[in-house]
C-alpha positions as CSV (number, residue, x, y, z in Angstrom):
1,X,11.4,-1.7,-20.5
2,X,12.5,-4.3,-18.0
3,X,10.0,-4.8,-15.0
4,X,11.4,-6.9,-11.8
5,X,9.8,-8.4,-9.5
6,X,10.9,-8.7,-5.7
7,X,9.6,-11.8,-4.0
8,X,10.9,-12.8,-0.7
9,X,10.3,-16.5,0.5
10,X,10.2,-18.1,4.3
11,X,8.9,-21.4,4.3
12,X,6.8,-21.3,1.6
13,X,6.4,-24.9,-0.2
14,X,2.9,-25.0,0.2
15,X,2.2,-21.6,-2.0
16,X,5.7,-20.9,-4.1
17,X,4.4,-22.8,-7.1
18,X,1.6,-21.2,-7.2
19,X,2.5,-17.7,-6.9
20,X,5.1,-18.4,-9.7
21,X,2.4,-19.8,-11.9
22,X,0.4,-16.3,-11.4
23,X,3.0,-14.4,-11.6
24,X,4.1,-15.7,-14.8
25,X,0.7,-15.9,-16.3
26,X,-0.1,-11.9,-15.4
27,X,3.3,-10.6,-16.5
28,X,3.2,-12.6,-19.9
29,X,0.1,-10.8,-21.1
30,X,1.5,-7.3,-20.4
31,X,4.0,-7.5,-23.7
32,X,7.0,-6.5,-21.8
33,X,10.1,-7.5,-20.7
34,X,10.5,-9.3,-17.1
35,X,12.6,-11.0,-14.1
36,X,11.5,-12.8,-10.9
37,X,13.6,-12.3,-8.1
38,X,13.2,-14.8,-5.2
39,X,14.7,-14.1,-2.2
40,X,14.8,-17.0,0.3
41,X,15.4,-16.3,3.8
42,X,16.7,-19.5,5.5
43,X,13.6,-21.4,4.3
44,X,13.9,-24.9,6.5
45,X,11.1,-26.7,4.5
46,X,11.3,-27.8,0.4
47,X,11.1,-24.1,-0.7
48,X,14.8,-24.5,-1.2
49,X,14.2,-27.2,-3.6
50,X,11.8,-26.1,-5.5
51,X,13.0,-22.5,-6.1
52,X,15.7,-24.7,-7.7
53,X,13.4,-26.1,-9.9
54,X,11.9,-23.5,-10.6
55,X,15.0,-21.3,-12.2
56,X,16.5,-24.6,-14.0
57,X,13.0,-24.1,-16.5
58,X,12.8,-20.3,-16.6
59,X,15.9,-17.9,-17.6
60,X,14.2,-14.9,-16.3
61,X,14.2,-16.4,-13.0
62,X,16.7,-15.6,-10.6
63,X,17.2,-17.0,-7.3
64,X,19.0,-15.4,-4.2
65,X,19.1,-17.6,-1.0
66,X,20.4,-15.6,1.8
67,X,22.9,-17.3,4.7
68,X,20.3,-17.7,7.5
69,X,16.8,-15.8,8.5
70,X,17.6,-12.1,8.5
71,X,14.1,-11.0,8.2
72,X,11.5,-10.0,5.7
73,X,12.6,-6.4,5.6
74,X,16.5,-7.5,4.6
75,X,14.7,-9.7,2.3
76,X,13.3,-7.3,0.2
77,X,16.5,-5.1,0.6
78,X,18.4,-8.2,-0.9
79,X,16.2,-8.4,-3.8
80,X,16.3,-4.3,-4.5
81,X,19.8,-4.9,-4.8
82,X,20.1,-7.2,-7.0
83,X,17.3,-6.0,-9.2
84,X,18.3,-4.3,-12.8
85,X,14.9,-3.1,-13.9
86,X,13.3,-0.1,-14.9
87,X,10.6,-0.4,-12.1
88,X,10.1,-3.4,-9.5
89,X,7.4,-4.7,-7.9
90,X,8.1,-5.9,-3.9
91,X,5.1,-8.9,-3.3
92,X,5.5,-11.6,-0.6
93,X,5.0,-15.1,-1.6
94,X,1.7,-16.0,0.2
95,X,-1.1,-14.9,-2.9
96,X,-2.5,-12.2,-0.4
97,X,-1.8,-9.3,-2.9
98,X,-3.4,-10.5,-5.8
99,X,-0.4,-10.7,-8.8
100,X,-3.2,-9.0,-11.0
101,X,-2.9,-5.9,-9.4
102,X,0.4,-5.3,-11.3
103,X,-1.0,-4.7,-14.5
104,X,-2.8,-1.7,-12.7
105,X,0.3,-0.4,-11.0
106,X,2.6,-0.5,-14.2
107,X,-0.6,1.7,-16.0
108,X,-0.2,4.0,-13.6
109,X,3.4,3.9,-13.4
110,X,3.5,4.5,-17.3
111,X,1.6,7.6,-16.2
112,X,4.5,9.1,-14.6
113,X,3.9,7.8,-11.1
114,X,7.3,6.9,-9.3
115,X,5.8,4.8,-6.5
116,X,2.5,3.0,-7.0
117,X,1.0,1.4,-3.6
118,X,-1.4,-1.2,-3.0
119,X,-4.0,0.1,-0.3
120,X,-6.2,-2.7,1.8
121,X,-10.0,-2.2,1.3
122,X,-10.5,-5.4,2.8
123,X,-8.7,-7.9,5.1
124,X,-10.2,-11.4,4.5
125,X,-9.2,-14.3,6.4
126,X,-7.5,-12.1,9.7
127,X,-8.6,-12.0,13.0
128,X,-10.4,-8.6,14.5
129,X,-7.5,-7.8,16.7
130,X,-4.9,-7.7,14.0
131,X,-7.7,-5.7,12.2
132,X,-7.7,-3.2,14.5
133,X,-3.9,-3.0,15.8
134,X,-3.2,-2.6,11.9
135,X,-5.4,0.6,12.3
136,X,-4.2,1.9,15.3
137,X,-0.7,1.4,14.6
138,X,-0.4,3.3,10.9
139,X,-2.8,6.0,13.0
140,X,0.0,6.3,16.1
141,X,2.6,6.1,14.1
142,X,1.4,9.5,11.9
143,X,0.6,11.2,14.9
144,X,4.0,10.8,15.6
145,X,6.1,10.6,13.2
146,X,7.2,13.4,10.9
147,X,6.0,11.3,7.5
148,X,3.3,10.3,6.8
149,X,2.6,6.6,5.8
150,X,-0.5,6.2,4.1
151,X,-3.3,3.9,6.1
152,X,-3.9,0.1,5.5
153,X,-0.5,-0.4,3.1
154,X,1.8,-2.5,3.1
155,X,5.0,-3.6,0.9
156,X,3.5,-4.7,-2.0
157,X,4.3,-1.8,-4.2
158,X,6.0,-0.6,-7.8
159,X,8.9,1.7,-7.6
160,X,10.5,3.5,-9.8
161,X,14.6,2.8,-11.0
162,X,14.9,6.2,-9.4
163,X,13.5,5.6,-6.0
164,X,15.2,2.1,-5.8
165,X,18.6,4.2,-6.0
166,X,17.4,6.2,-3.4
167,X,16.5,3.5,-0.9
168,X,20.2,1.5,-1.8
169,X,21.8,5.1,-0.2
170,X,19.3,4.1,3.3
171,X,21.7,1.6,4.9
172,X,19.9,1.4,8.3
173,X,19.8,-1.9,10.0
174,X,16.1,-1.3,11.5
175,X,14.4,-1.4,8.3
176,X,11.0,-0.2,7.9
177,X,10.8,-0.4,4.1
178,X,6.9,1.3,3.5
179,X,8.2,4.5,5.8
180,X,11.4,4.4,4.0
181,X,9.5,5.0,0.8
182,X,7.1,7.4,2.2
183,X,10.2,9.8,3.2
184,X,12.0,9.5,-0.3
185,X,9.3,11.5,-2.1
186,X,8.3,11.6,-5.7
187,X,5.1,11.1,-7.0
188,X,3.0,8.3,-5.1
189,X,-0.6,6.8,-5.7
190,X,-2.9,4.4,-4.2
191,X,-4.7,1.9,-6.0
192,X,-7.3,-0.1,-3.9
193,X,-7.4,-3.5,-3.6
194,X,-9.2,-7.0,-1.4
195,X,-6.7,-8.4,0.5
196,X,-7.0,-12.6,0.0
197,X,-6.6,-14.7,3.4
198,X,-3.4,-17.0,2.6
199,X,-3.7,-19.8,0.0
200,X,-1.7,-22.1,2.7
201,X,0.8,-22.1,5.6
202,X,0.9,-19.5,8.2
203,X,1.8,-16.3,8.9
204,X,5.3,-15.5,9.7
205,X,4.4,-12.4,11.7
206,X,3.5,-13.8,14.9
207,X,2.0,-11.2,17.6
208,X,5.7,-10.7,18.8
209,X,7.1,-10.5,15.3
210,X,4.2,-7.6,14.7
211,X,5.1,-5.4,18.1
212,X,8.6,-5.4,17.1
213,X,8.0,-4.2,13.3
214,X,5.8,-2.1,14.9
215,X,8.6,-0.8,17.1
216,X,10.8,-0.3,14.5
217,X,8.6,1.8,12.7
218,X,8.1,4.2,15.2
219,X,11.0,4.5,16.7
220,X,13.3,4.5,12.6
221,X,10.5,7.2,11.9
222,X,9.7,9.9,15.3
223,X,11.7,11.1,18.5
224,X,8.5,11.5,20.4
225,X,9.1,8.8,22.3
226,X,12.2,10.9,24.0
227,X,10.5,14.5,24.1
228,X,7.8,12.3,26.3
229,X,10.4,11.1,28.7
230,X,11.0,15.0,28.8
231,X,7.5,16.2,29.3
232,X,7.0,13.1,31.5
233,X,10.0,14.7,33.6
234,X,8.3,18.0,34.1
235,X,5.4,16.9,35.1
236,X,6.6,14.6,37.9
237,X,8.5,17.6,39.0
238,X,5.7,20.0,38.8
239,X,3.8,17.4,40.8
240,X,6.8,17.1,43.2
241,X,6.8,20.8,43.9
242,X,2.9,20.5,44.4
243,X,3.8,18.0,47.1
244,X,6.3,20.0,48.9
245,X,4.4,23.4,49.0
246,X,1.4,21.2,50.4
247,X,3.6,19.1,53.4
248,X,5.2,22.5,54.5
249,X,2.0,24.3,54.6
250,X,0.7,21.3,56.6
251,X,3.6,20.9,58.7
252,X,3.7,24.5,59.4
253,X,-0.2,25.8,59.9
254,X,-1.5,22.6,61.4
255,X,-1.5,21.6,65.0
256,X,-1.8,17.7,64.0
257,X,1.1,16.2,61.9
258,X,1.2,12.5,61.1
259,X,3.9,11.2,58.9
260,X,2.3,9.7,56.0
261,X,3.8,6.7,54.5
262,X,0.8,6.1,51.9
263,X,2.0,9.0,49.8
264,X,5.5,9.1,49.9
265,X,5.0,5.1,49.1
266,X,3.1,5.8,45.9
267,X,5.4,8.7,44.9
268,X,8.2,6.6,45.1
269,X,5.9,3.7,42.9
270,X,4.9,6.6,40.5
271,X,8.7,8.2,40.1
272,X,10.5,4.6,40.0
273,X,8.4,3.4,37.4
274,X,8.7,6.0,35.4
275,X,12.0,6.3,34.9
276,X,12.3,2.8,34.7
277,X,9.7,3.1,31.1
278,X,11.7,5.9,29.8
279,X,14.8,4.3,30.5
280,X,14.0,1.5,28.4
281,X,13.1,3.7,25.7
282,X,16.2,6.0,25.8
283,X,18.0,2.3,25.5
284,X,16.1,1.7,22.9
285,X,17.5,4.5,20.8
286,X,21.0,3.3,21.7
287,X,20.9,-0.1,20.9
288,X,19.6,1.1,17.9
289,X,22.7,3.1,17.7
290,X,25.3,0.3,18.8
291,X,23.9,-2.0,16.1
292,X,24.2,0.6,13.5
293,X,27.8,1.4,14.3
294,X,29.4,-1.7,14.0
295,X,28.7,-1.6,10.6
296,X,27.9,-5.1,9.9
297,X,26.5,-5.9,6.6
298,X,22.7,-5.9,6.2
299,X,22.4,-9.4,5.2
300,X,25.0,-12.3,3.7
301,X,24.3,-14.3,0.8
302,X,24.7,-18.1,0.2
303,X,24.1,-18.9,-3.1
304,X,23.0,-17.1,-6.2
305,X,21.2,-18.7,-9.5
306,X,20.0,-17.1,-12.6
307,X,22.9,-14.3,-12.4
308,X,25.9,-13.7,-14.5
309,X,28.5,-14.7,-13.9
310,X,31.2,-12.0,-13.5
């Protein structure tokens, strides 16, 4: 049994050591064979460097450093790809998902579990908005979506040879890796956890960096956004009809008519602006379908260490 283990990397000299040293400790008492993938994503600080160090002392470390920043998401798609084991474990660098929790998720896995998913109890060390727009985002994007993600998760997972395979035939550019599992299938648990605040750095998901993961979630997962332009259609027409039935019966069975420019002013406001929002959306769904059609690769690689040579 060969158990991988997917971490991707962004400017993380302050914690890489670190996490390696836990990594290594939790995965040598489990009596079974392992690798370390690190996947750095245009790091600009000394996480370069000492990923390099790092692989010259350990053979079961491999190193993948990617061309330029393409993202956590094509990150972790990197390291699927070039993982060869029996199950892998996706983790980010930062010591938020306890390493120790692996040792729970390979039991279950030996259970005959395919996916095995860490679920937040608690959030230490994040503010009460991001608390709360976590929440409400997992809880839109059921309501909307046609799979269903389970609440508080995130990417730190184990996933079986099988539904690696799977995820390698999901070339999509907008990658929303933890709804990408959900729609695969096969047999997924939870296991609870306490979520650490970060050992040291910052976080690399900014509030911008959050809406548009966010975005890409709901919009790679659900077409409700379009049927609401639809239903958003119909009812401006069903109010427009309103307004004509009610001018004519006042134009007709009244003996005062003033021209109102009050409500033709905020029908125009009402109708502009709405088609201006959906429009957006609908362009939305095309660039998504532009970018997808060129057919650029999902991410180029630099320089790999650790790997056989072929």
């Amino acid at each position: 049994m060969l158990i991988s283990i997917v971490i991707p990397c962004y400017n993380e000299q302050e914690v890489i050591q670190e996490a390696h040293s836990r990594l290594v400790a939790v995965l040598n008492n489990l009596n079974l064979e392992f690798e370390l993938v690190y996947v750095d994503d245009g790091s600009q600080d000394r996480t370069v460097e000492i990923l390099r160090e790092i692989q010259y002392d350990n053979e079961r470390v491999k190193v993948i450093f990617l061309s330029r920043n393409f993202g956590h998401q094509m990150a972790v798609t990197a390291g699927l790809d070039h993982t060869s084991g029996d199950a892998v474990v996706l983790i980010d660098a930062d010591l938020q998902d306890p390493p120790e929790i692996i040792k729970d998720m390979i039991f279950q896995w030996f259970q005959g579990y395919d996916v095995v998913y860490g679920v937040r109890t608690d959030r230490q060390g994040e503010t009460a908005f991001k608390l709360w727009s976590a929440k409400a985002f997992y809880r839109v994007m059921n309501y909307m979506s046609d799979v269903t993600i389970p609440i508080d998760t995130g990417d730190f997972r184990l996933i079986d040879r099988r539904v690696v395979e799977a995820l390698k035939m999901m070339p999509e550019r907008d990658r929303f890796l933890r709804g990408m599992v959900s729609w695969v299938g096969f047999h997924q648990i939870a296991i609870p956890y306490q979520r650490s605040p970060r050992l040291a750095g910052v976080s690399k998901y900014p509030l911008f960096k959050m809406i548009r993961f966010a975005a890409d979630g709901i919009l790679s997962f659900s077409l409700v956004p379009l049927r609401l332009a639809t239903w958003a259609g119909l009812s401006t027409v069903t109010l427009s009809v309103i307004g004509i039935f009610y001018a004519l019966f006042v134009r007709l069975f009244t003996l005062s008519w003033v021209p109102g420019w009050t409500l033709s002013f905020i029908a125009i406001l009402f109708v502009g602006g709405t088609q201006l929002v959906f429009l957006g959306v609908i362009g939305e769904y095309i660039g998504r379908i532009y970018r997808e059609d060129k057919h650029r690769p999902l991410y180029l690689v630099r320089e790999k260490l650790g790997f056989l040579q072929k």
